[in-house]
C-alpha positions in Angstrom: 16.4 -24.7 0.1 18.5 -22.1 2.2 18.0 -18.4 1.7 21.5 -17.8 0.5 20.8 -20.4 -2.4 17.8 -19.3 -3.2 19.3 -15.6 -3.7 22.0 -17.0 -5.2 19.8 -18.7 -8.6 16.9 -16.1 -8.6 19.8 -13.1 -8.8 21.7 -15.2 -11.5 18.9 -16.2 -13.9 17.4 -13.0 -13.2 20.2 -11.1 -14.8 20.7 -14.2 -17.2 19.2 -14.7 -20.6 16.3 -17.6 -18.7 15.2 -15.3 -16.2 12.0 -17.6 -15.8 14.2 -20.4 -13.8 14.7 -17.6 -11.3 11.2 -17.0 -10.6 10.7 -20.3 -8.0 13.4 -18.7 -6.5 12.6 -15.2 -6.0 9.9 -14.7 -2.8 12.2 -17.2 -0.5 15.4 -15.1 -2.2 13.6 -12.0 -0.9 12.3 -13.2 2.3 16.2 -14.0 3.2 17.0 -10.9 2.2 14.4 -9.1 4.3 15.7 -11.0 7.4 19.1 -10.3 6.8 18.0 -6.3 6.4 19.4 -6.3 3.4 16.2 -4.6 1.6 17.8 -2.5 -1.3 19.2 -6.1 -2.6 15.9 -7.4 -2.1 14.4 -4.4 -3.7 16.4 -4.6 -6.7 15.4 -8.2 -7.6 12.0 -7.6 -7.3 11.8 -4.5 -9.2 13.5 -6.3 -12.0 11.1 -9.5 -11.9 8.0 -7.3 -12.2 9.4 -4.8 -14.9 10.4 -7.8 -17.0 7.8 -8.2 -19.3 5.8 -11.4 -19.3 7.7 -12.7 -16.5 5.3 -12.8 -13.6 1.6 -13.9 -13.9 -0.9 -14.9 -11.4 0.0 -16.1 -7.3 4.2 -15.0 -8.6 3.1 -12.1 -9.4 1.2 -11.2 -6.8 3.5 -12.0 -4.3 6.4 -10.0 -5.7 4.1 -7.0 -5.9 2.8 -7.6 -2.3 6.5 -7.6 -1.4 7.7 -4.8 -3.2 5.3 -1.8 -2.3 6.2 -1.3 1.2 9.9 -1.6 0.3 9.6 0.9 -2.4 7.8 2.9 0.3 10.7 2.2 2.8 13.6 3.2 0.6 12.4 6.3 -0.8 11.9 5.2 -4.3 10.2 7.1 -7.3 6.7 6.2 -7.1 5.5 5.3 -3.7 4.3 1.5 -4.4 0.5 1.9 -4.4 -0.2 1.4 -7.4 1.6 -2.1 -7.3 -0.3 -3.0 -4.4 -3.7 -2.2 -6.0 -2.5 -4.2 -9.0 -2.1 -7.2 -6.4 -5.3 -6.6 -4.7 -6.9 -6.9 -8.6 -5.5 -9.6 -9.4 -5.9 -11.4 -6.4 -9.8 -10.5 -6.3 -10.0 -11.6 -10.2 -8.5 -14.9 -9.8 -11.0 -15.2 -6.4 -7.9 -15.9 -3.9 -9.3 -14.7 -0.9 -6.3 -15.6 0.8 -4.1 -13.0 -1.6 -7.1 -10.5 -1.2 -6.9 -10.1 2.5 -2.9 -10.0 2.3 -3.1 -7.5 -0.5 -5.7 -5.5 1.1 -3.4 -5.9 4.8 -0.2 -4.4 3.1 -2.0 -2.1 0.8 -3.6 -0.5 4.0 -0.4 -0.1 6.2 1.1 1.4 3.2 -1.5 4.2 3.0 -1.8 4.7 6.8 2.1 5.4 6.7 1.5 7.7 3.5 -1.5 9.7 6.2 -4.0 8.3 4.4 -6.2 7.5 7.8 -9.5 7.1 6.2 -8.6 5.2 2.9 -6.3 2.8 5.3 -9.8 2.1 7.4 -12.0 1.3 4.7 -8.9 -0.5 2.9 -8.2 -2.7 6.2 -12.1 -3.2 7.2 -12.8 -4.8 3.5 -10.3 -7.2 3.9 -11.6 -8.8 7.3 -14.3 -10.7 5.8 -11.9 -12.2 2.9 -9.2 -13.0 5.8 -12.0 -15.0 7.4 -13.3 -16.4 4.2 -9.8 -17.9 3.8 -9.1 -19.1 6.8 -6.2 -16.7 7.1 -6.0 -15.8 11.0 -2.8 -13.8 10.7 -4.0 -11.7 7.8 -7.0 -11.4 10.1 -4.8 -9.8 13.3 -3.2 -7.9 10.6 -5.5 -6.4 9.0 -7.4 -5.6 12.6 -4.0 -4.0 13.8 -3.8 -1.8 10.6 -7.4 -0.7 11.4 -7.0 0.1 14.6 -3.8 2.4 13.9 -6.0 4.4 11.4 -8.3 4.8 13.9 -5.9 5.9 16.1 -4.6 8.6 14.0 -7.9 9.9 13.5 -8.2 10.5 17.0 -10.5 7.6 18.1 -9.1 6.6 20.9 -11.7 4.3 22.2 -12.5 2.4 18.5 -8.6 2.2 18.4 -8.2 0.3 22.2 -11.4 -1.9 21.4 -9.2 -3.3 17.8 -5.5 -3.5 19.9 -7.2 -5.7 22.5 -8.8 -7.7 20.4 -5.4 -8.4 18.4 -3.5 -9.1 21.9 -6.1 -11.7 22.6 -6.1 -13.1 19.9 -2.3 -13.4 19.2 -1.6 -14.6 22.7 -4.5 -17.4 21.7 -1.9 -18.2 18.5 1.5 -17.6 20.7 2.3 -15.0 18.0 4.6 -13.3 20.0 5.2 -10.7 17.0 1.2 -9.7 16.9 1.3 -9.9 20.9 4.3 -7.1 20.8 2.6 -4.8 18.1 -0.7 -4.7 19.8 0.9 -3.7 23.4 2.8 -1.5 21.9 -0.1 0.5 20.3 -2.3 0.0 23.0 0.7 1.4 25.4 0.5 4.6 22.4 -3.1 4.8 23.3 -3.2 4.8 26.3 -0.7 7.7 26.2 -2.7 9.6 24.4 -5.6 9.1 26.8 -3.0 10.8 29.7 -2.7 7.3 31.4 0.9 7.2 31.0 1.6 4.4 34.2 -0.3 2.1 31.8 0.9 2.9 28.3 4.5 2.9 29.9 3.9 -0.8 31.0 2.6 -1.7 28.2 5.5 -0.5 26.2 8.0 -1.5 28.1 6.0 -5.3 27.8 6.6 -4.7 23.8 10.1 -4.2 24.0 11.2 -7.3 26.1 9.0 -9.6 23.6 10.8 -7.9 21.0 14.0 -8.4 22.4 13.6 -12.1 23.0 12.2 -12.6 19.6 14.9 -10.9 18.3 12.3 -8.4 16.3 14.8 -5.1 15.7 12.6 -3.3 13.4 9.7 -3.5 16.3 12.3 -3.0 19.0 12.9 0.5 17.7 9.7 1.6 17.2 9.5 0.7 21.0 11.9 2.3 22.0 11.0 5.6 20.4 7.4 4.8 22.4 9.2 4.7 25.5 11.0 8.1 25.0 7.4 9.8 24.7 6.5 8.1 28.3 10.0 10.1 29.2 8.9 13.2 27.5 5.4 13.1 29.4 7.4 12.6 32.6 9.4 15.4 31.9 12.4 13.0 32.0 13.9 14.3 28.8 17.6 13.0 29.2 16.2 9.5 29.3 13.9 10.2 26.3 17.6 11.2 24.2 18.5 8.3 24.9 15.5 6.0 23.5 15.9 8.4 20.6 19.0 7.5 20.3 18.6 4.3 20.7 15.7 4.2 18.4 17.1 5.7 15.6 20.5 3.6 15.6 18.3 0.5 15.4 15.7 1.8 12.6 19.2 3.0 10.5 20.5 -0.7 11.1 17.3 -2.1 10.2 16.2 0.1 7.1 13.5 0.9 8.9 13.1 4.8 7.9 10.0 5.8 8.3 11.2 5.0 12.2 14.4 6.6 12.0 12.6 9.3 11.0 9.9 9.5 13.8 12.8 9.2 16.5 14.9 11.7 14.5 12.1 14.1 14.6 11.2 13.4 18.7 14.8 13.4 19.5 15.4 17.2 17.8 11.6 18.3 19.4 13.6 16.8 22.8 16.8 19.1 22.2 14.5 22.3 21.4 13.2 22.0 25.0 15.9 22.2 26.6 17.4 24.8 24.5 19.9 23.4 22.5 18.3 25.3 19.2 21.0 24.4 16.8 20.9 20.7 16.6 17.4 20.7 17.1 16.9 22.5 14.1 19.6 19.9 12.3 17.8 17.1 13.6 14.1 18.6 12.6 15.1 19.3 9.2 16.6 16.5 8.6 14.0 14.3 9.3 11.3 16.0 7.5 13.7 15.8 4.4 13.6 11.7 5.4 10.0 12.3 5.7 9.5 13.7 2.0 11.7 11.2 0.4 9.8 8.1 1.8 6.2 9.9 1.4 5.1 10.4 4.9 2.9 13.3 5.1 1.7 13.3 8.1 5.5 13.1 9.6 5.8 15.9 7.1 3.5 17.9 9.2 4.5 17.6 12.3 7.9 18.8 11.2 6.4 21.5 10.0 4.8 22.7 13.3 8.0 21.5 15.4 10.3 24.2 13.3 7.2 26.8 13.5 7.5 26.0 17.1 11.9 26.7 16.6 11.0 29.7 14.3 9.0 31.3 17.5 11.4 30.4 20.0 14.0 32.7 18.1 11.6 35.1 17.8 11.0 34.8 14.4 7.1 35.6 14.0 6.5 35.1 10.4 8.5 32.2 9.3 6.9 30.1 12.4 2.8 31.3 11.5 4.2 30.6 7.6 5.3 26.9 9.3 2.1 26.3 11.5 -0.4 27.5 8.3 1.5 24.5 6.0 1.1 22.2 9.3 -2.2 23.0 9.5 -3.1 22.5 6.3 -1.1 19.1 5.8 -3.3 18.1 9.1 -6.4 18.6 7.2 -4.8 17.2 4.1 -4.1 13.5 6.0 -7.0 13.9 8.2 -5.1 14.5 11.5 -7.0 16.1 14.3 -4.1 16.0 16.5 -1.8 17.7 13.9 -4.4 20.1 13.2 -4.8 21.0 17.1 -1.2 21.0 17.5 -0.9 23.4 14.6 -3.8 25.8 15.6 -2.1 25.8 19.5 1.1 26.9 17.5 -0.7 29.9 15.6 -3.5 30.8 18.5 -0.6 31.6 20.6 1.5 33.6 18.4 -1.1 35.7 18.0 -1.7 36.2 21.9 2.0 37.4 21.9 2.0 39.7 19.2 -1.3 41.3 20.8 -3.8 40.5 17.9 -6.4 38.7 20.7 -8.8 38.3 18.1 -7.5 36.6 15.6 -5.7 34.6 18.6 -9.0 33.7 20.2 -10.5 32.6 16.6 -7.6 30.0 16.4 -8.0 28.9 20.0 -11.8 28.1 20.1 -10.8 26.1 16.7 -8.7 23.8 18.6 -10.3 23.6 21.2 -13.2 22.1 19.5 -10.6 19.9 17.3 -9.4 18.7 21.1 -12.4 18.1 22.8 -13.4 16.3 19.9 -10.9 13.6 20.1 -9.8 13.8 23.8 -6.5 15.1 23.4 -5.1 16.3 26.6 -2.2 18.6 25.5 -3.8 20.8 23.4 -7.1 21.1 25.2 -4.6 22.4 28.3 -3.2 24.7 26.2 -5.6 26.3 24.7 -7.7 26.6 27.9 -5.0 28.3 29.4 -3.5 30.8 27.0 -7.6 31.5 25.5 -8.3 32.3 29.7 -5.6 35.4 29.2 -7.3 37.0 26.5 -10.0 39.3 26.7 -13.5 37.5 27.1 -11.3 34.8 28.8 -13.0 32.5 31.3 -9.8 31.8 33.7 -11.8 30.3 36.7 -13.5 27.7 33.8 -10.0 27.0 32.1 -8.6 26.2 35.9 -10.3 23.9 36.3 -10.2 21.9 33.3 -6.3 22.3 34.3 -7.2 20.9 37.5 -10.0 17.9 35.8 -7.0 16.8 33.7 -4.6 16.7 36.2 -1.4 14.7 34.7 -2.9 13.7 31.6 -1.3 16.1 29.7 2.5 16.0 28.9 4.9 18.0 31.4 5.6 20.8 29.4 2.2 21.3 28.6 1.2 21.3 32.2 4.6 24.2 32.5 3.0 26.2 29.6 -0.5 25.9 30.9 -0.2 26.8 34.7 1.9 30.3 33.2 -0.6 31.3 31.1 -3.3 30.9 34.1 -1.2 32.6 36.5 -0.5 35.6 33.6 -4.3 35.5 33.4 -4.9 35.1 37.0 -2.0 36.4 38.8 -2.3 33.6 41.3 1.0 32.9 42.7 -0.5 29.1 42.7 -0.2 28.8 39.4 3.2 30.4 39.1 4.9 27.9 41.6 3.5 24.8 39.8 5.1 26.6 36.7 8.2 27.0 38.3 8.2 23.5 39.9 7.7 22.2 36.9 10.7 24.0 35.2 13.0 22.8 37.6 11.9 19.2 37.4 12.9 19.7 34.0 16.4 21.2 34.1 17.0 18.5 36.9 16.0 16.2 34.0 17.6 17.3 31.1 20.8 16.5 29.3 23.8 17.4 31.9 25.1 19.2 29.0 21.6 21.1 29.1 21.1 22.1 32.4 22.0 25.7 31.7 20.6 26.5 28.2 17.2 24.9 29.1 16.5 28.0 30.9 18.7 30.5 29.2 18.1 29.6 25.8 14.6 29.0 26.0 12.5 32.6 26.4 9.1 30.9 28.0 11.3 29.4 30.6 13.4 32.3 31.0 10.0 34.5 31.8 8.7 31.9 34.4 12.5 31.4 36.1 12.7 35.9 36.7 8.8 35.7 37.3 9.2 33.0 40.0 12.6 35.0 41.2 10.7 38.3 41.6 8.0 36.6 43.5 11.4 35.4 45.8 10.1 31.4 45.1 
């Protein structure tokens, strides 16, 4: 039966004194609905078929509660879906559906990765391999893989993350699931990133988004798109990464995808505070951790946080941005993300070094350094080299060349940051004219509209522009 019909008899007896005629009616209803991104519509009819009491038993059941979770997630409703999901994964398990099992275990662990819940999202994802298997259920299996290797990837294991992606894009080009094929380029272009190869994960991204495009995939288009502006970030091309942003963020709004509009909300505003346009930054920063709160995304939660510490020290505000980089910091540790709790002691090491308290500076700076090193993270590990080589018991000649060893691994800003630290440590004019190189490549690459306040409105860029003028580069 066509969707429409099918939404048309499972809304009406629904809301009609027979409600159990709807029920045959309801998962194609919602499926319809899903395509048609019309997810609050479908939301409402399943929330109503499972509060109804008696309605639902067994494989119905199930499926509505599989389906409803990650929309509840998704829309920002009260309660965030899990229990639902491990209500599904019980019942499925009880009436020994394997099948149901691995699917409920699949969308019960992508719904805790995107709450930050890395480690719970592994175990969740690994169990359910063996019952995908069991059933026969090869999708599930890819899924289940893909969701395993993301949590691995937020944890900050790189390598155990790549090993999973590949192993999805084999097998889903072995299926001609063009969807699986897209997802697992895409993350392997993230990882890559993160791993400073940034010709590869660029690729690889830019793969995703084509088979996106042809499949007419939106939702995954956008999330694309956002991975593309972060090749343009690393590249220092930042008026090319507004628009992916942009772009990003208009297709995640169209899609209800907003745990994505969110994400590219949040780059696009870290984008803007770069090049010094502070007040929509701090619009577009706010507003997306408010998006992040409502739908339960911690970890995005986070790394709003340390973004607007980072805004609070730009305008010289000293205590609201350590007050912002303590709550990152301990939201990092919260969700179990090294990167977020690197990021976050970068953020507080180095507003320490300004203010002059070197000790406490260095304390924060040796902590993520070991966080970095740990998981391979190439922009913190160059920053904390660098700005930990200009304090006292600094080893400048050691942190140059780690600078040196990671060559463009590490994002172009970082590189900036890194090279002025060395040469305020140093006082090698080398490191001052890759500083100021650097700079310039950026304001050529900025928003037209940017090309003056990225240097005016921005006080570490300000420093290396009248260092780099005094040294008459």
């Amino acid at each position: 039966m066509p969707g429409p019909s099918c939404h048309f008899l499972a809304r009406h007896h629904l809301q009609g004194s027979r409600p159990k005629l709807g029920v045959p009616f309801l998962v194609p209803a919602v499926d319809h609905l899903r395509k048609a991104y019309r997810d609050e519509e479908a939301l409402d009819l399943l929330e109503r078929a499972v509060a109804a009491p008696g309605l639902l038993a067994g494989k119905d059941r199930i499926r509505a509660l599989l389906r409803a979770g990650p929309l509840r997630r998704e829309r920002g409703r009260p309660g965030d879906g899990t229990a639902g999901l491990e209500e599904a994964v019980a019942l499925a398990g009880a009436d020994g559906e394997a099948g149901a099992s691995a699917e409920g275990r699949g969308q019960l662990a992508s719904h805790l990765l995107s709450l930050g819940q890395f480690v719970r999202a592994l175990e969740v994802a690994e169990a359910g391999l063996p019952l995908a298997l069991q059933a026969g259920d090869a999708a599930a299996g890819r899924g289940l893989l893909m969701t395993a290797g993301l949590s691995c990837w937020r944890l900050g294991r790189m390598e155990d993350a790549r090993e999973r992606f590949e192993k999805v894009l084999g097998l889903a080009r072995g299926a001609a699931d063009v969807g699986a094929e897209a997802r697992a380029m895409g993350n392997l272009g993230n990882t890559h990133a993160d791993l400073g190869r940034h010709a590869e994960s660029r690729t690889f991204h830019e793969r995703a988004v084509e088979l996106c495009r042809r499949a007419g995939d939106r939702r995954s288009q956008a999330i694309g798109a956002t991975s593309l502006g972060e090749n343009d970030r690393a590249d220092g091309r930042y008026a090319s990464a507004c628009e992916r942003y942009r772009e990003s963020e208009l297709l995640s709004r169209e899609t209800g995808s907003r745990v994505t509009e969110g994400v590219a909300r949040h780059d696009l505003g870290e984008t803007f505070a770069v090049v010094g346009d502070v007040e929509r930054s701090g619009e577009l920063l706010q507003s997306a951790s408010a998006l992040a709160a409502e739908v339960g995304a911690r970890w995005l939660v986070g790394y709003g946080r340390r973004a607007l510490g980072d805004l609070a020290s730009l305008a010289g505000d000293a205590a609201r941005a350590a007050a912002l980089y303590d709550e990152a910091l301990s939201i990092g540790r919260e969700v179990k993300s090294a990167a977020l709790e690197a990021e976050a002691l970068v953020g507080l090491g180095r507003l320490h070094a300004q203010a002059g308290r070197t000790e406490t500076a260095a304390t924060r700076l040796d902590e993520a350094l070991d966080v970095a090193r740990r998981i391979d993270e190439s922009n913190t590990l160059a920053l904390a080299t660098a700005i930990r080589a200009a304090l006292p018991g600094g080893d400048a000649v050691a942190a140059a060349k780690t600078l040196d060893d990671l060559g463009t691994r590490p994002w172009h800003v970082a590189r900036m940051e890194a090279r002025w630290w060395l040469w305020k440590a140093t006082n090698d004019r080398a490191h001052l004219m890759e500083s100021w190189r650097l700079l310039r490549h950026l304001r050529d690459h900025a928003p037209e509209e940017n090309r003056v306040t990225v240097i005016a409105n921005v006080p570490l860029h300000r420093d290396i522009a009248a260092a780099a003028k005094a040294a008459g580069l």
